[in-house]
Z-matrix of the N, CA and C atoms (Angstrom, degrees):
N
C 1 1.451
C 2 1.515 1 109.59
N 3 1.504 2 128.16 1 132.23
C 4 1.094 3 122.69 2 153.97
C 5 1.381 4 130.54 3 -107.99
N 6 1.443 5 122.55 4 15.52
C 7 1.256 6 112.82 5 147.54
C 8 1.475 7 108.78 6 -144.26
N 9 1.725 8 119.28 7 -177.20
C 10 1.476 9 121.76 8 176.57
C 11 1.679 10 119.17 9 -34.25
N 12 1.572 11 104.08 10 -62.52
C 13 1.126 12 89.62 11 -179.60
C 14 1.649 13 97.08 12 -163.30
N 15 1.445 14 106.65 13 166.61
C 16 1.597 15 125.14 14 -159.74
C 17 1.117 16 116.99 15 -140.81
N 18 1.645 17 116.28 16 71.25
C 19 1.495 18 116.79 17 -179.26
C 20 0.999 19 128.65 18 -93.84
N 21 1.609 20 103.85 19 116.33
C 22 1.746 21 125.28 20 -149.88
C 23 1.940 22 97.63 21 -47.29
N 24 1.319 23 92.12 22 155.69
C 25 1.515 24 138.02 23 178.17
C 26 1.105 25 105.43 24 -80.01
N 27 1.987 26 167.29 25 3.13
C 28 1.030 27 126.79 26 -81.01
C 29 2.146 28 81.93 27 -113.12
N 30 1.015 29 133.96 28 20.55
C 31 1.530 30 141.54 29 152.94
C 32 1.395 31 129.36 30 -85.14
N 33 1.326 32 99.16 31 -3.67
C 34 1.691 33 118.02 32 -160.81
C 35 2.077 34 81.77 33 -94.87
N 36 1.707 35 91.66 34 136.23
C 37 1.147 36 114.15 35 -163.63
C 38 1.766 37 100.10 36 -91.78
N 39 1.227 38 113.44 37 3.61
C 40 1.634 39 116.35 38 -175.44
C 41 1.630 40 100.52 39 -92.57
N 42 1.272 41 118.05 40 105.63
C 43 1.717 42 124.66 41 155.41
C 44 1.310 43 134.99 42 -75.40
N 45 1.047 44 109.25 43 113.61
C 46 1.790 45 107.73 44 -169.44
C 47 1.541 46 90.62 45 -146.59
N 48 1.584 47 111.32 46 172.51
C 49 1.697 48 116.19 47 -160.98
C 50 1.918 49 85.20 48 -87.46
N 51 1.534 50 114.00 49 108.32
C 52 1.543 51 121.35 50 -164.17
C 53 1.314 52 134.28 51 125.70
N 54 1.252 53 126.51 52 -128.61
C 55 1.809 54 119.09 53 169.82
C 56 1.579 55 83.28 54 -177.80
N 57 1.626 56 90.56 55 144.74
C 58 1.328 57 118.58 56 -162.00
C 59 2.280 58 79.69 57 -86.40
N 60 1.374 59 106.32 58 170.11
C 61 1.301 60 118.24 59 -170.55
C 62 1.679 61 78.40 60 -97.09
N 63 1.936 62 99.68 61 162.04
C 64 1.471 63 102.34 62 160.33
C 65 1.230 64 102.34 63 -83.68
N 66 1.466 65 110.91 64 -178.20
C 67 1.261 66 117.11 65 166.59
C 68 1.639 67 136.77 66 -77.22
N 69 1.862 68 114.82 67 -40.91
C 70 1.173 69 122.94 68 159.12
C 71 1.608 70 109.58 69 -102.63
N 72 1.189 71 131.90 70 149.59
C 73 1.331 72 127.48 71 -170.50
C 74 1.603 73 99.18 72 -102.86
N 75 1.354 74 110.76 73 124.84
C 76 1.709 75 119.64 74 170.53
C 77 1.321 76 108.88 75 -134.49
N 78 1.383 77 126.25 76 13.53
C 79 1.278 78 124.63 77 -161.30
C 80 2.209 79 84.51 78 -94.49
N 81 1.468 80 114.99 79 145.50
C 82 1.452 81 132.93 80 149.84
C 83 1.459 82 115.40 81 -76.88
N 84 1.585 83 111.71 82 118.74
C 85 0.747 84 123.01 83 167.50
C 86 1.434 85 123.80 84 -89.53
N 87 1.449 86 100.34 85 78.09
C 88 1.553 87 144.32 86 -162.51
C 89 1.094 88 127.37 87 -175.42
N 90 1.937 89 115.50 88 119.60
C 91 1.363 90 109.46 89 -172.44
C 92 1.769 91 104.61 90 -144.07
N 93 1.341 92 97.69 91 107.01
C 94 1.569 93 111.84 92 -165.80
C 95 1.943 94 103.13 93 -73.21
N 96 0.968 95 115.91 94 -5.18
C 97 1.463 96 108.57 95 166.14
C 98 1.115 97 135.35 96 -40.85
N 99 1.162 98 121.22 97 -20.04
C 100 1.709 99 112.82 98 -167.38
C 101 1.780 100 101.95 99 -121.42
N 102 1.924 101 104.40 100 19.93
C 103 1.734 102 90.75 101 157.89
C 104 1.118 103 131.32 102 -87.97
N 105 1.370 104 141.36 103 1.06
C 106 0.981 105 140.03 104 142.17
C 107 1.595 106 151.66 105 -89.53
N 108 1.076 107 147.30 106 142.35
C 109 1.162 108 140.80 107 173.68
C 110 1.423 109 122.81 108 -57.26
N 111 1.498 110 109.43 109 102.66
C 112 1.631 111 122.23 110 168.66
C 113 1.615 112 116.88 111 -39.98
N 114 1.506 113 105.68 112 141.23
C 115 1.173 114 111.19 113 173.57
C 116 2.153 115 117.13 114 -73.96
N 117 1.669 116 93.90 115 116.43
C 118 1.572 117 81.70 116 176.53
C 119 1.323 118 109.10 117 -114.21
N 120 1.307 119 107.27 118 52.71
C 121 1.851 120 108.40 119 153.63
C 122 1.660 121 107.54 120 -64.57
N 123 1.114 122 119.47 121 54.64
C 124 1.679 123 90.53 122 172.56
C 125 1.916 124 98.86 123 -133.78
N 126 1.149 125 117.53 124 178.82
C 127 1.735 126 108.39 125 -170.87
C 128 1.264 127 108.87 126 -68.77
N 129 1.286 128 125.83 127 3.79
C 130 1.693 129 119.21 128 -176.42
C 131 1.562 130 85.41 129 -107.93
N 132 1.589 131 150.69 130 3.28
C 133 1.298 132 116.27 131 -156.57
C 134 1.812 133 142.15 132 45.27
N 135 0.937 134 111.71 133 5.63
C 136 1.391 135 118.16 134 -166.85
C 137 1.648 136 118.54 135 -126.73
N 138 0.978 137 140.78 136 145.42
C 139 1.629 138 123.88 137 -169.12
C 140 2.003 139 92.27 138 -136.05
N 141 0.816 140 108.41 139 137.71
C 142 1.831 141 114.24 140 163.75
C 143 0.908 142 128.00 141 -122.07
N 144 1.702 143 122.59 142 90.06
C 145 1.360 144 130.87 143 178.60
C 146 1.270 145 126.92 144 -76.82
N 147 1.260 146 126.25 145 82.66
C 148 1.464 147 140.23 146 -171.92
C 149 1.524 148 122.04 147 -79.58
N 150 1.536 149 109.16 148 124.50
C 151 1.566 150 126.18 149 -165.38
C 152 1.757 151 91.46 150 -111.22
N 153 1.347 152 103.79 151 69.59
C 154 2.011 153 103.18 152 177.88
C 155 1.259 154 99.60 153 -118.94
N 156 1.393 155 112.03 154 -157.34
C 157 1.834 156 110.27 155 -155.00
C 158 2.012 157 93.17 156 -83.93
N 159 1.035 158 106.17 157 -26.87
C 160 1.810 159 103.64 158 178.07
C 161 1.347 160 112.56 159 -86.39
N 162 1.464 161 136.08 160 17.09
C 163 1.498 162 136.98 161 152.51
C 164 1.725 163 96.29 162 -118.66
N 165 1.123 164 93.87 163 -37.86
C 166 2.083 165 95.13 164 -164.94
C 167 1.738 166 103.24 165 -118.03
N 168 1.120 167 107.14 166 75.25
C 169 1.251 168 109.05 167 156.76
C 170 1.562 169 132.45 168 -20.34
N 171 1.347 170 108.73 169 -51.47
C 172 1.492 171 106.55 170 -172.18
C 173 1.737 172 112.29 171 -81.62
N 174 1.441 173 117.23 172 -1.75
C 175 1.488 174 89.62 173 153.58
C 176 1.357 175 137.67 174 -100.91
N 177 1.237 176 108.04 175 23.23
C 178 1.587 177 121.01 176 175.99
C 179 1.468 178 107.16 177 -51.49
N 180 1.403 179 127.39 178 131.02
C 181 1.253 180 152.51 179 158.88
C 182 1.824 181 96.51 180 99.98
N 183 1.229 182 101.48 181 4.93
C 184 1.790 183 99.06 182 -166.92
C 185 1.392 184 110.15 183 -75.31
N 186 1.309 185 120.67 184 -30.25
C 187 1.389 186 113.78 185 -171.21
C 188 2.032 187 106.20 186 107.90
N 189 0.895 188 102.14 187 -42.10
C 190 1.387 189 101.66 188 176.28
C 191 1.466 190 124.46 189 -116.73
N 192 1.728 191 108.02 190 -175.26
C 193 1.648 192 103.67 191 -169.91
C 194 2.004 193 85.29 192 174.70
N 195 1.476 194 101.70 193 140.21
C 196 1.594 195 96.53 194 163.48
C 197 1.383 196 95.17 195 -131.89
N 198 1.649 197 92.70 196 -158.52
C 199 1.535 198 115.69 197 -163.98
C 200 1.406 199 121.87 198 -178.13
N 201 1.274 200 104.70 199 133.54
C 202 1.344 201 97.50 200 -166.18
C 203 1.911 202 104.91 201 -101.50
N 204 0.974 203 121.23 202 144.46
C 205 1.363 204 140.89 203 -166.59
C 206 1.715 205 108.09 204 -121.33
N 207 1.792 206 95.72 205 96.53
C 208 2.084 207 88.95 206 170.79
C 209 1.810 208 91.78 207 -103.47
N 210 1.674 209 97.92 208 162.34
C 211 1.474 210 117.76 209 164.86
C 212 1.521 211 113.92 210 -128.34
N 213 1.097 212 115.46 211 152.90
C 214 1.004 213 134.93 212 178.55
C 215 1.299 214 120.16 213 -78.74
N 216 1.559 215 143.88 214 124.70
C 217 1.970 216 98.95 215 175.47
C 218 1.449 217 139.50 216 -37.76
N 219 0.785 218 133.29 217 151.10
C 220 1.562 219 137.77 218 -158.43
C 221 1.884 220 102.13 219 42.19
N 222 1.202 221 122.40 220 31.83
C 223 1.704 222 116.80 221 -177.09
C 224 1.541 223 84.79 222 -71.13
N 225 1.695 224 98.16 223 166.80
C 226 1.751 225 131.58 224 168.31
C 227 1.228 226 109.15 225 -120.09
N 228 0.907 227 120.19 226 153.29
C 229 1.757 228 125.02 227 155.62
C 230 1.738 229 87.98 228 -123.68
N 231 1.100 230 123.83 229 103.73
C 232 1.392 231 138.38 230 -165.19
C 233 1.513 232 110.41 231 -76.89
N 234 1.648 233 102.26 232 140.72
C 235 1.840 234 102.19 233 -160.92
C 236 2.166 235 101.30 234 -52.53
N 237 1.483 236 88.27 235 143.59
C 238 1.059 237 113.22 236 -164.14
C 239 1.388 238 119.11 237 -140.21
N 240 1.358 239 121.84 238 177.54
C 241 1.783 240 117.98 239 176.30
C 242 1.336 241 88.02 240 -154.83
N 243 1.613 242 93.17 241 160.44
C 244 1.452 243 100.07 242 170.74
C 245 1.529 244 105.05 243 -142.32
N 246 1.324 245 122.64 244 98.22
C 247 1.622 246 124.50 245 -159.40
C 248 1.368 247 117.26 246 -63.28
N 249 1.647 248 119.04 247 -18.33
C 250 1.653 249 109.43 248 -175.24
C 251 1.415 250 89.52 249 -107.15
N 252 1.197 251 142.29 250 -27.67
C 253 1.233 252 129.97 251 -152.84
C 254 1.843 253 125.79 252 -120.84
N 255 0.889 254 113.66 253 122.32
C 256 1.954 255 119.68 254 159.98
C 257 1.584 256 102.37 255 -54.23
N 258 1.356 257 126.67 256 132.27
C 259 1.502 258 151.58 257 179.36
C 260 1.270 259 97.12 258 -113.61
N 261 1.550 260 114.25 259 125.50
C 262 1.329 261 131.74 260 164.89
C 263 1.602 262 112.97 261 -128.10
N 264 1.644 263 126.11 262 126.47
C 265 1.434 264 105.77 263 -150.60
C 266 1.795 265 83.23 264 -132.07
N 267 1.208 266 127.26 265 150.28
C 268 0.771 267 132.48 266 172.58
C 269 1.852 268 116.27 267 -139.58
N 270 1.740 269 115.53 268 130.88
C 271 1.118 270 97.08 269 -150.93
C 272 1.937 271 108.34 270 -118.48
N 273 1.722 272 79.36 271 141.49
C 274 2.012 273 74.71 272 -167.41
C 275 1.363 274 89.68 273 -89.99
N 276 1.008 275 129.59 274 -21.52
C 277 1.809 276 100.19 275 172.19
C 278 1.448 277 119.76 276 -179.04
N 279 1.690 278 119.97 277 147.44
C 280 1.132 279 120.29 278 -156.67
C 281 1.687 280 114.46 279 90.61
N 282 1.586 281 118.91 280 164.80
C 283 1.231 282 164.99 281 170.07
C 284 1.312 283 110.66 282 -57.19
N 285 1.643 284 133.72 283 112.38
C 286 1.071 285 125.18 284 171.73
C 287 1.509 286 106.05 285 -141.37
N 288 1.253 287 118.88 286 162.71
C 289 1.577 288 128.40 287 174.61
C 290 1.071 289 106.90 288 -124.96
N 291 1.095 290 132.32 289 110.83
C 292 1.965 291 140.13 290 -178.33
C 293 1.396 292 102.42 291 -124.92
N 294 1.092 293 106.68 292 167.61
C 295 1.196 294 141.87 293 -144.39
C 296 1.477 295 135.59 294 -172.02
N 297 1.387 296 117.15 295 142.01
C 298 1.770 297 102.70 296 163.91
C 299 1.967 298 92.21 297 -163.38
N 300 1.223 299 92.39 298 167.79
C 301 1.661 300 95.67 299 177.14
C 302 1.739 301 113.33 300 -136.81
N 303 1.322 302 112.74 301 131.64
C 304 1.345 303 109.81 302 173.86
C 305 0.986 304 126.04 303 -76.58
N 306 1.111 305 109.46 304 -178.59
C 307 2.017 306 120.08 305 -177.00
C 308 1.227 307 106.09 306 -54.61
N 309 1.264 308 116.16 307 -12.89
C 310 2.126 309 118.09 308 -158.85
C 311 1.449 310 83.23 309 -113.85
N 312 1.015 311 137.85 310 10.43
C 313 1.714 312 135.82 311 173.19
C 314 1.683 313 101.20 312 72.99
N 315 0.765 314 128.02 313 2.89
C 316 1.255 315 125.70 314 174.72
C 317 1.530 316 112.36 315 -60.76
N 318 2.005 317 121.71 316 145.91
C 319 1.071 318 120.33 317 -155.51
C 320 1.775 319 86.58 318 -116.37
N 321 1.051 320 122.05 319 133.30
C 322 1.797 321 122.70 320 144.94
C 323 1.639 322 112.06 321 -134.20
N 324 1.639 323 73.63 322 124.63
C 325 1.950 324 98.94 323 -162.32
C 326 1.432 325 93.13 324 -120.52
N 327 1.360 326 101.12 325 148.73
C 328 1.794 327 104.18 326 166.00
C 329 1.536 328 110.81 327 -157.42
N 330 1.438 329 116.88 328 143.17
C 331 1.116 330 114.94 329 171.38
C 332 1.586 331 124.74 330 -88.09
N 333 1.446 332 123.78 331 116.44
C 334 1.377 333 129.96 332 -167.29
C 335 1.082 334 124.87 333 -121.15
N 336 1.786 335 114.18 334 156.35
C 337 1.693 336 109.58 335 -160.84
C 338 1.255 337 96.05 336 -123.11
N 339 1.395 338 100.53 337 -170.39
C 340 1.555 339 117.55 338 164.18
C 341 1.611 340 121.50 339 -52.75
N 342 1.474 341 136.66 340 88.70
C 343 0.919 342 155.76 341 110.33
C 344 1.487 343 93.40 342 153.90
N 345 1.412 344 130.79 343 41.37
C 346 1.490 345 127.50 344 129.08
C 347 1.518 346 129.57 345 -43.41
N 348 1.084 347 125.03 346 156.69
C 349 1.598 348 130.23 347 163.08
C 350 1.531 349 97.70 348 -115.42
N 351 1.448 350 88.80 349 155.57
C 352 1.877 351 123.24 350 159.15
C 353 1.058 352 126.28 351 -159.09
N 354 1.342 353 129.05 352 144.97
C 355 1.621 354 145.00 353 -171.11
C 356 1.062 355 126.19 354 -130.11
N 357 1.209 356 121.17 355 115.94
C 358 1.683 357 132.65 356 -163.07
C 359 1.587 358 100.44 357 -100.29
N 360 0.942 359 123.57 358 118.36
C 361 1.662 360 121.49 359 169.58
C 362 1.395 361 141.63 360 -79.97
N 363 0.939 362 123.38 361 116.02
C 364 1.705 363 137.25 362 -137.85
C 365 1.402 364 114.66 363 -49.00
N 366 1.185 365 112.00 364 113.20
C 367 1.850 366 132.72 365 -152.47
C 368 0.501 367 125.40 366 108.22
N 369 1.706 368 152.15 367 -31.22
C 370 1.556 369 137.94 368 -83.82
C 371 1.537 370 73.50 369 -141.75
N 372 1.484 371 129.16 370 143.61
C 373 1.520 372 133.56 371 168.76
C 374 1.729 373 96.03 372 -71.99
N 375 1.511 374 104.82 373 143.39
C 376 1.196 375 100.01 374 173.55
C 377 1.830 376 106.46 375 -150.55
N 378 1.415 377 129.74 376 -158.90
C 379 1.426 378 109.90 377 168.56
C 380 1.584 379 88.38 378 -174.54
N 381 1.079 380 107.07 379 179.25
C 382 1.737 381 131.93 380 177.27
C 383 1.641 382 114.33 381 -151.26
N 384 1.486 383 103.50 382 137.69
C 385 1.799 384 103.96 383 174.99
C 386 0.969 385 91.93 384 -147.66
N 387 1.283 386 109.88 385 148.43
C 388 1.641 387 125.85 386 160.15
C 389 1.290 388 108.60 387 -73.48
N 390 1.236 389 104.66 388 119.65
C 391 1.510 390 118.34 389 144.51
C 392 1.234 391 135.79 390 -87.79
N 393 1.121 392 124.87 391 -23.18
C 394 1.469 393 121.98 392 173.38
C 395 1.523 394 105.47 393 -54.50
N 396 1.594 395 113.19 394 -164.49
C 397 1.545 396 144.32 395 -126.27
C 398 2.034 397 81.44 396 -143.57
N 399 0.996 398 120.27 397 -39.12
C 400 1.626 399 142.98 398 169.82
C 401 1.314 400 143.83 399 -67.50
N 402 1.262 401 134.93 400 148.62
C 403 1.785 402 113.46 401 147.75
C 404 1.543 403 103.03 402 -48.91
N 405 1.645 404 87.36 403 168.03
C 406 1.609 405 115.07 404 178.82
C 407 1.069 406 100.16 405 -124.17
N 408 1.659 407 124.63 406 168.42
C 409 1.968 408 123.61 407 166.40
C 410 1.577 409 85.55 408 -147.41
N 411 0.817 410 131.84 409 -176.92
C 412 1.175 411 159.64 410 138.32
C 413 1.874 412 117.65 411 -153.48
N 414 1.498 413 123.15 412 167.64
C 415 1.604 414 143.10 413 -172.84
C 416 1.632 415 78.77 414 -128.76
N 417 1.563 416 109.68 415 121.00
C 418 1.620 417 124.45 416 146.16
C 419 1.489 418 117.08 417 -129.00
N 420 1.207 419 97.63 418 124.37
C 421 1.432 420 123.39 419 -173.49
C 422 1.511 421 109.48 420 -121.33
N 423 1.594 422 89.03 421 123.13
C 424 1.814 423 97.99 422 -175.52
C 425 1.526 424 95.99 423 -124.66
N 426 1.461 425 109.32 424 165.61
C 427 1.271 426 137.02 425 -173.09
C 428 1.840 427 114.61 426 -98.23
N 429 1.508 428 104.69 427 44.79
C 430 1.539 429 115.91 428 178.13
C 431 1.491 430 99.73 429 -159.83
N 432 1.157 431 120.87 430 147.61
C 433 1.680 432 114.50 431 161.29
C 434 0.987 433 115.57 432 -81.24
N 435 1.422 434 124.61 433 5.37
C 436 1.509 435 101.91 434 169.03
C 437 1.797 436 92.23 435 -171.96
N 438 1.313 437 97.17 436 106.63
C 439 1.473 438 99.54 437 -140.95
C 440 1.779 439 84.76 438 -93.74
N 441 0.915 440 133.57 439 -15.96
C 442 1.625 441 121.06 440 -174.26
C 443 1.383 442 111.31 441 85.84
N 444 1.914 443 122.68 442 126.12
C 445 0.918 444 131.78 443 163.42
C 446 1.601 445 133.92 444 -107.22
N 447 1.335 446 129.40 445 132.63
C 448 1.179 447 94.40 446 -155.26
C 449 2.053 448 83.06 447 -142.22
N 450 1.450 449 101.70 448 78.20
C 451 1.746 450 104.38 449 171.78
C 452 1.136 451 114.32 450 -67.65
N 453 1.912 452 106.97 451 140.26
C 454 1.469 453 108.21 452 -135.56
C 455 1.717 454 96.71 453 -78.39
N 456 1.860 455 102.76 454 -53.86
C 457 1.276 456 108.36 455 168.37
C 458 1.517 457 143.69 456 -11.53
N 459 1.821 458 88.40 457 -66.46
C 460 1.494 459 94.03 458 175.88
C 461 1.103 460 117.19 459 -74.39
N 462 1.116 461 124.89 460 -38.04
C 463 1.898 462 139.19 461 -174.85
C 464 1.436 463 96.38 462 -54.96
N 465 1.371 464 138.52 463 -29.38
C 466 1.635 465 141.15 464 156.68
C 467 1.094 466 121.21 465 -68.26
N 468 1.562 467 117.16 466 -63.90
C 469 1.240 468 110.90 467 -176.10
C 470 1.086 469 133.76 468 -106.29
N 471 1.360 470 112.52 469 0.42
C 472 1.553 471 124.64 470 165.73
C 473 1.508 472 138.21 471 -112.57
N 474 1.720 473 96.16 472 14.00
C 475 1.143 474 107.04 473 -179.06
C 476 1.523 475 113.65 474 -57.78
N 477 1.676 476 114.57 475 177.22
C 478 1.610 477 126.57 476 163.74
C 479 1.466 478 117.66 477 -150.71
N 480 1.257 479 105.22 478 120.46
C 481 1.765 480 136.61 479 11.98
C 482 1.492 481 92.28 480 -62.58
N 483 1.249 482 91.59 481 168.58
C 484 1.403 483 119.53 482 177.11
C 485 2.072 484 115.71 483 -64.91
N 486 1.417 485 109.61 484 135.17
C 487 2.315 486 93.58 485 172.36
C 488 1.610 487 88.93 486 -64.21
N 489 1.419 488 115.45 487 164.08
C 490 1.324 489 126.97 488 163.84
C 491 1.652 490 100.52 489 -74.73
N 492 1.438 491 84.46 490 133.15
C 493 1.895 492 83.04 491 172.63
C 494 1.452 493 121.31 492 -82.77
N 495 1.781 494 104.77 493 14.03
C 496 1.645 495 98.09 494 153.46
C 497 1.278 496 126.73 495 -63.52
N 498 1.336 497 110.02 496 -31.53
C 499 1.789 498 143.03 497 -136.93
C 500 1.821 499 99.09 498 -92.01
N 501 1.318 500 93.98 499 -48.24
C 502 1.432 501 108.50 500 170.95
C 503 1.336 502 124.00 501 -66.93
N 504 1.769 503 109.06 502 -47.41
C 505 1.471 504 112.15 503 -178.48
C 506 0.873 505 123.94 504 -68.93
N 507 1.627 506 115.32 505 -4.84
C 508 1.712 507 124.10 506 -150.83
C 509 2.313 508 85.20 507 -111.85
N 510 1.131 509 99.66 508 -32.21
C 511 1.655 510 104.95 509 -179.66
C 512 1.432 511 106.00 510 -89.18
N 513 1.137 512 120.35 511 -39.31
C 514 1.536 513 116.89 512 176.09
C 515 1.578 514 134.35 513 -76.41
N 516 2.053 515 103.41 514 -23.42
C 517 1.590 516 141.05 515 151.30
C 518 1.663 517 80.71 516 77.41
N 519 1.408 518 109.22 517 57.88
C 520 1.698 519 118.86 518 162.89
C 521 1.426 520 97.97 519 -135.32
N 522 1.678 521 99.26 520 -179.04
C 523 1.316 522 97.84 521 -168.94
C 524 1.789 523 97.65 522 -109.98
N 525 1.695 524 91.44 523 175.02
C 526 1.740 525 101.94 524 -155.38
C 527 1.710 526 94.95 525 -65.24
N 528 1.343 527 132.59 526 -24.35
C 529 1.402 528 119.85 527 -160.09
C 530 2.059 529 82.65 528 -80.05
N 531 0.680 530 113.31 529 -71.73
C 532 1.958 531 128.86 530 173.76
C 533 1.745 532 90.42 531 -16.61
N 534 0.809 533 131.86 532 -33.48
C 535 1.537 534 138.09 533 -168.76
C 536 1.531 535 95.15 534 -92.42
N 537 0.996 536 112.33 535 -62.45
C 538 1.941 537 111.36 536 -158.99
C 539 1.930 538 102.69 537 -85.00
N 540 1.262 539 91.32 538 15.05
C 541 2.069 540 104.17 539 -175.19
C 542 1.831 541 84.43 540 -98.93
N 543 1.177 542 109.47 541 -61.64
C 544 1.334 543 134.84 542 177.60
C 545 1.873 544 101.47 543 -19.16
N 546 1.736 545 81.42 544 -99.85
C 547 1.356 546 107.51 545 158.57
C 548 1.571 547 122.19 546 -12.32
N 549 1.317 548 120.45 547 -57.36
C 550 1.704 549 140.75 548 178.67
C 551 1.548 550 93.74 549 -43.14
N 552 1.187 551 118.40 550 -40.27
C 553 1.490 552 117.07 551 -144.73
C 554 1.507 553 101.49 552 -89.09
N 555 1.548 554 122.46 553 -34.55
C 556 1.153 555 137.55 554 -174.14
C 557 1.154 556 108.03 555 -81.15
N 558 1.767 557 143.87 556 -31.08
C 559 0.992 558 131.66 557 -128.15
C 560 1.519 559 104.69 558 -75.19
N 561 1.521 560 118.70 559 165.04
C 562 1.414 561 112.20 560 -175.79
C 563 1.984 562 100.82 561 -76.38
N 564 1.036 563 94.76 562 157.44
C 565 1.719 564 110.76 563 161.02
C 566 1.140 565 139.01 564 -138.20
């Protein structure tokens, strides 16, 4: 860093790997987003309200960014990666089962409560579900402003262009219609 602080531009027509600073600073370094509980009507149960440099401007160049994470009963936050960033989740309330797996396929899962910690290590596929009878919340705080998400599911089957559903059937050892059923489910809309 070379100065106090650099609150991204995100209209500024200059692309570089980051965000150029504005020029006069008016942005509050304050972002009331994450007091409430997200809606998780959606098929994963789970909603992720993210306070990073593309909702919260003022931590651009900082190194960090959180997010608040509600579940639904039985919600997922579905296995996932996050390529720039370490995930540290800490949970205000409810039942969760987390997880992540290393390069050696190895699984570390744990069941966690209301004001446990856990730490997913930067890449590493990992996930969260509610287990409780309840909502869930958790606070995740990573060490990037904008740490990159990369859900494993869709990133397969809902990409664009589309993977060939040879490519898939031949990695997944199903057949191509089992692939494009898959696929159906993801497609964009």
């Amino acid at each position: 860093m070379l100065q106090d602080v650099c609150v991204s531009d995100l209209a500024s027509p200059i692309k570089l790997n980051g965000f150029p600073c504005k020029a006069n600073i008016s942005a509050d370094f304050f972002f009331p987003g994450l007091r409430n509980p997200g809606n998780t009507n959606n098929p994963a149960g789970s909603v992720v309200t993210a306070a990073n440099v593309d909702k919260f401007p003022s931590v651009n160049t900082l190194g960090v960014s959180i997010a608040r994470i509600d579940y639904a009963p039985g919600g997922q936050n579905p296995p996932h990666t996050h390529p720039r960033a370490t995930e540290i989740i800490f949970v205000l309330e409810g039942t969760l089962e987390v997880g992540f797996i290393t390069t050696d396929n190895k699984l570390f899962t744990k069941i966690i409560c209301k004001g446990d910690v856990f730490v997913f290590p930067r890449g590493l596929v990992h996930f969260q579900q509610n287990r409780g009878h309840g909502p869930a919340a958790v606070v995740a705080a990573f060490n990037s402003q904008l740490q990159g998400t990369q859900a494993i599911a869709m990133t397969l089957f809902g990409a664009t262009p589309p993977v060939s559903s040879d490519i898939l059937a031949k990695a997944f050892r199903i057949g191509n219609g089992e692939v494009d059923a898959i696929k159906a489910k993801f497609a964009q809309k």
